[in-house]
TORDOLUM-290231 format. One line per 5 residues: number of its first residue (from 1); their letters; for each residue x, y, z of N, C-alpha, C, O. Coordinates in nm, 3 decimals. Atoms other than C-alpha are relative to their C-alpha. Example, Ala and Ser with C-alpha at 12.3 -4.5 7.8 and 13.67 -1.06 7.14 Angstrom:
2
1 = as = 0.089/-0.119/0.000/1.230/-0.450/0.780/0.090/0.120/0.000/0.194/0.118/0.066 | -0.082/-0.119/-0.006/1.367/-0.106/0.714/-0.077/0.109/0.073/-0.026/0.220/0.090
//
This chain:
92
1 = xxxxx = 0.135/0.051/-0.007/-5.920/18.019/-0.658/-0.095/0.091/-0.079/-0.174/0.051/-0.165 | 0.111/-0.098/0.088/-6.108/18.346/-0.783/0.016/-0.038/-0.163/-0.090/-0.038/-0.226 | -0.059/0.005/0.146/-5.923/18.275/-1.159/-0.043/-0.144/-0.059/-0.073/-0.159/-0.178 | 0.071/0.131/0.011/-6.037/17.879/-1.120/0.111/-0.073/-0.039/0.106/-0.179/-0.102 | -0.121/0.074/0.044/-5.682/17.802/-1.157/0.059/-0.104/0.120/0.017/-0.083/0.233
6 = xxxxx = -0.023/0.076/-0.115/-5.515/17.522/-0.941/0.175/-0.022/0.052/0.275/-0.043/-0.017 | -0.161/0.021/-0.071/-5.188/17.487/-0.735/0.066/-0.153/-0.056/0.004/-0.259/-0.044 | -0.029/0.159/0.014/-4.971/17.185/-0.863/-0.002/-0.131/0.133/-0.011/-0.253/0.145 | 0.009/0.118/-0.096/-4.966/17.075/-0.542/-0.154/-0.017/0.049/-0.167/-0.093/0.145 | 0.118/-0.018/-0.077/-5.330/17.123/-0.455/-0.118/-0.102/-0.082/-0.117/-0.084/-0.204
11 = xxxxx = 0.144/-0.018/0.032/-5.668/16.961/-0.533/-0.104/0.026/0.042/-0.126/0.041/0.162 | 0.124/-0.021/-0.039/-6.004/17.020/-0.567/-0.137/-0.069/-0.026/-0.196/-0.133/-0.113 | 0.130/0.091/-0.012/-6.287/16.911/-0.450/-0.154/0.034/-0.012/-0.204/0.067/0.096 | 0.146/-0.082/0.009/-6.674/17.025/-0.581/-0.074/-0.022/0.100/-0.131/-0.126/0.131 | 0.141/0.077/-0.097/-6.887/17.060/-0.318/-0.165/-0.008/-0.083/-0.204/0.021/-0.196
16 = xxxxx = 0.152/0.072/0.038/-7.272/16.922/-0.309/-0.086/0.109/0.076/-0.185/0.066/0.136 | 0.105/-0.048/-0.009/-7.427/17.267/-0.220/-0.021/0.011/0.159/-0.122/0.064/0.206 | 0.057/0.033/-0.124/-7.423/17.203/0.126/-0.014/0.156/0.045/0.029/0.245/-0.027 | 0.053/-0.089/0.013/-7.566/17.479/0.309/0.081/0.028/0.158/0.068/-0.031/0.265 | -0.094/-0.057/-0.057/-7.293/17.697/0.478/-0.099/0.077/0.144/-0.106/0.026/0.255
21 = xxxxx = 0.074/-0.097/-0.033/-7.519/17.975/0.622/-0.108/0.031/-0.048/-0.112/-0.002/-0.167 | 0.092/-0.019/0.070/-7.876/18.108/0.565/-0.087/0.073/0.142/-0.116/0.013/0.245 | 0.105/-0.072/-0.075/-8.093/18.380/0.751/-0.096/0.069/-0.136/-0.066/0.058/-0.255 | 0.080/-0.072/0.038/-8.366/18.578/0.623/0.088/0.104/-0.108/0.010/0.096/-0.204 | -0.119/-0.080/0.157/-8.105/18.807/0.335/0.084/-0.074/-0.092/0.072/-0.061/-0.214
26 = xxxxx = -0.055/0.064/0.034/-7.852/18.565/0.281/0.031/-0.155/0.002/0.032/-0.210/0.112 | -0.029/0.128/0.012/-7.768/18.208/0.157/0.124/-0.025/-0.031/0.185/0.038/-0.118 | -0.138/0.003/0.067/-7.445/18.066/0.143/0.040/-0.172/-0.002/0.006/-0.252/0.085 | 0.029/0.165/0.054/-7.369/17.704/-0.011/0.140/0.009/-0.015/0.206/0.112/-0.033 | -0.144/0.077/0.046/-7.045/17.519/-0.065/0.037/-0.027/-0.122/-0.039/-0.111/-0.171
31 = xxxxx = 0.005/-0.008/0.126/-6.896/17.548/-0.415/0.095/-0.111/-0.068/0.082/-0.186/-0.165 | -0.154/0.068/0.038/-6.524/17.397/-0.405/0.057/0.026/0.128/0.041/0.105/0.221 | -0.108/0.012/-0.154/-6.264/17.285/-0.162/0.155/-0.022/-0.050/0.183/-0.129/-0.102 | -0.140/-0.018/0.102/-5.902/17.350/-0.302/0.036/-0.087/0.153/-0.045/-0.102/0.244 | 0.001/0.070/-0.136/-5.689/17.129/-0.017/0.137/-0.061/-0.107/0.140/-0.122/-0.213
36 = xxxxx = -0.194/0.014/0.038/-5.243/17.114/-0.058/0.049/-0.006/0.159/-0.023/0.003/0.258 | -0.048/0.022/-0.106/-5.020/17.071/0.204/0.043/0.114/0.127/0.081/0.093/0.242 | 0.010/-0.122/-0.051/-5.012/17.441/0.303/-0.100/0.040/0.034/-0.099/0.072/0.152 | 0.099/-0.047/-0.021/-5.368/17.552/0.273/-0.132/-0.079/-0.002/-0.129/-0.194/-0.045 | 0.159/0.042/0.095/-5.746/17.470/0.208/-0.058/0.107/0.027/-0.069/0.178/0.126
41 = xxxxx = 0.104/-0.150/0.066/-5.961/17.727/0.015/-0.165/-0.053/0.034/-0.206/-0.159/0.081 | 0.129/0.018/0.002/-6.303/17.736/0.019/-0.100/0.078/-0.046/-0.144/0.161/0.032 | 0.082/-0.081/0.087/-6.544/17.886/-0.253/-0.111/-0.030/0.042/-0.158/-0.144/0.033 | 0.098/0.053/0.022/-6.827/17.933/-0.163/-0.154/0.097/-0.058/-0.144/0.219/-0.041 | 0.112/-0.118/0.058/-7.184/18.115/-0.322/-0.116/0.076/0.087/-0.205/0.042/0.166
46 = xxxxx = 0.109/-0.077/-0.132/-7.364/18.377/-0.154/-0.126/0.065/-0.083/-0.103/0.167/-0.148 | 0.071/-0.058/0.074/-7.702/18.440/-0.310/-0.091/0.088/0.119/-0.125/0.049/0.231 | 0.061/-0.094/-0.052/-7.877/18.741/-0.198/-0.168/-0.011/-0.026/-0.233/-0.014/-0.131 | 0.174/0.094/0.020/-8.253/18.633/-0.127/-0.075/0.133/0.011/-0.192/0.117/-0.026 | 0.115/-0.103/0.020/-8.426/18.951/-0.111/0.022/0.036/-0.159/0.116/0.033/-0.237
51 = xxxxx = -0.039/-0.057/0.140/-8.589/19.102/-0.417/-0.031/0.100/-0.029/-0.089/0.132/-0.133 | 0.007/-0.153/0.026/-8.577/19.456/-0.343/0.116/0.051/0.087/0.139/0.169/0.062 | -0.103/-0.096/-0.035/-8.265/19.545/-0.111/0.148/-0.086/-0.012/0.169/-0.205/0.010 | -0.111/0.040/0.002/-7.916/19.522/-0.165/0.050/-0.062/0.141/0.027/-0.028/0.257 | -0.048/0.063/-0.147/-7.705/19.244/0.043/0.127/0.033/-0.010/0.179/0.030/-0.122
56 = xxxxx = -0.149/0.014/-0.002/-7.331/19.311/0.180/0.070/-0.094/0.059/0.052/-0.154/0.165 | -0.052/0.154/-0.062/-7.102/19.052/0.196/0.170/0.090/0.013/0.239/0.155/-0.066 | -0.111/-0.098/-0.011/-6.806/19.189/0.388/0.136/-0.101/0.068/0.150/-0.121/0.188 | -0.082/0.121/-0.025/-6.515/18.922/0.395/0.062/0.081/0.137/0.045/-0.013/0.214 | -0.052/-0.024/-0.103/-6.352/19.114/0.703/-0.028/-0.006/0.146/0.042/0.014/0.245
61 = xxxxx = 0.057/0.084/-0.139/-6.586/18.984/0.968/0.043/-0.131/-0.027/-0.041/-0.203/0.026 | -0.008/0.157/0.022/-6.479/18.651/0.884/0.096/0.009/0.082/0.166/0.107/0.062 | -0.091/-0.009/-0.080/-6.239/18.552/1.197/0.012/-0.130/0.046/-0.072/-0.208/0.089 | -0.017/0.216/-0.060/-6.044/18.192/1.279/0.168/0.027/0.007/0.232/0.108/-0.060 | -0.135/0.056/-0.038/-5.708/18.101/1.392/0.099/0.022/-0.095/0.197/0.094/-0.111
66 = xxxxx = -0.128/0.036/0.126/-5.558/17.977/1.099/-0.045/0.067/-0.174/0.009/0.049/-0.283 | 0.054/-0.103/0.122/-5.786/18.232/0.847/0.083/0.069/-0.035/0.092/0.161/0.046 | -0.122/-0.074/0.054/-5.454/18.392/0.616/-0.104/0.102/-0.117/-0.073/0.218/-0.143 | 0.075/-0.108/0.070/-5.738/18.544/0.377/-0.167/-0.016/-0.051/-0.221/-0.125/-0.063 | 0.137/-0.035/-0.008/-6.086/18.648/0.315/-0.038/0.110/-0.124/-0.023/0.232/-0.112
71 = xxxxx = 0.058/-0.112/0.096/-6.234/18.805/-0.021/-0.086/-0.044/-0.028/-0.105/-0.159/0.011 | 0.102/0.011/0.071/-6.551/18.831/-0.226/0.022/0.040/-0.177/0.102/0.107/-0.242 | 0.036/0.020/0.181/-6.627/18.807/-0.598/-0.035/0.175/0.005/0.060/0.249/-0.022 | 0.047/-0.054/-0.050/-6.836/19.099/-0.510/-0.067/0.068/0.193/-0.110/0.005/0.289 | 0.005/-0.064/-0.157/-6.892/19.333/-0.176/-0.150/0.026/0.008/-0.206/-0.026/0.105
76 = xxxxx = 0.089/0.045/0.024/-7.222/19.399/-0.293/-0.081/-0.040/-0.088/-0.055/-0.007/-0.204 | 0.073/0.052/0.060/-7.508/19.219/-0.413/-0.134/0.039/-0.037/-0.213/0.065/0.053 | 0.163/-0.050/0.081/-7.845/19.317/-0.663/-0.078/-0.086/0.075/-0.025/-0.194/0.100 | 0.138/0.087/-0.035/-8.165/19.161/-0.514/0.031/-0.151/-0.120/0.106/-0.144/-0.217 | 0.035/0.120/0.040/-8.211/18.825/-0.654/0.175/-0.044/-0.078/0.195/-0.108/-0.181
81 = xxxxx = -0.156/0.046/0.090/-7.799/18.783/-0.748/0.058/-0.076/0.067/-0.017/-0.132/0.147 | -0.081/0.095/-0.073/-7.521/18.570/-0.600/0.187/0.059/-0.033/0.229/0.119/-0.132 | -0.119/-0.069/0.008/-7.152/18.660/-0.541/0.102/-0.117/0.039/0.043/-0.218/0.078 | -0.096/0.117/-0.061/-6.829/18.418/-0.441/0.055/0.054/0.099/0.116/0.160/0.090 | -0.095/-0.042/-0.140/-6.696/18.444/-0.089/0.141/-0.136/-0.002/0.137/-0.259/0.001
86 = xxxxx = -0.119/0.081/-0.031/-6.337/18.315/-0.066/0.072/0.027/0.146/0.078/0.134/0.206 | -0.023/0.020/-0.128/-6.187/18.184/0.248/0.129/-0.087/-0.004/0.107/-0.206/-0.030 | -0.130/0.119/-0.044/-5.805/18.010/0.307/0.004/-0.004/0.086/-0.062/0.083/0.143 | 0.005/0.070/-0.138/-5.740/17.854/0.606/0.192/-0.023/-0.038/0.219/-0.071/-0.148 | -0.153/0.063/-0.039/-5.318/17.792/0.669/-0.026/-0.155/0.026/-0.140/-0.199/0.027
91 = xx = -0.022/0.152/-0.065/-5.232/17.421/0.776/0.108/-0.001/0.061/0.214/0.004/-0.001 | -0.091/0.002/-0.082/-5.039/17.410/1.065/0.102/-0.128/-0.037/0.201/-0.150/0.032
//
């Protein structure tokens, strides 16, 4: 997913932006939905809304059942930037 490459068995699906998360530092929107018979990914963009302190985006709070992995584009983020948080999910 980080490389934008795709599984033969997998597709993907663009998301419309929808709006994941959002407090007062961070925004996080729906980018892409990779989705095979093993997994579904999920890219999505984390823009950092302040425009004077750095935001951290720390994939290792991320916690679910069937969560096999959790990275970022970037750990942290410049004032007014945006980073990719990646998320797989297993399929039971």
């Amino acid at each position: 997913m980080r490389l934008g490459e795709v599984p033969a068995d997998a597709t993907v699906h663009r998301g419309a932006a929808e709006l994941l998360f959002e407090d007062d530092r961070v925004r996080a929107t729906l980018l892409w939905v990779y989705d095979s018979g093993r997994f579904r990914g999920i890219v999505a963009g984390v823009a950092n809304r302040s425009d004077q302190e750095i935001a951290s985006v720390d994939p290792s709070r991320f916690q679910a059942e069937d969560l096999v992995l959790a990275g970022a584009r970037e750990t942290l983020v410049s004032p007014g930037k945006s980073t990719r948080l990646y998320l797989v999910f297993s399929r039971r």
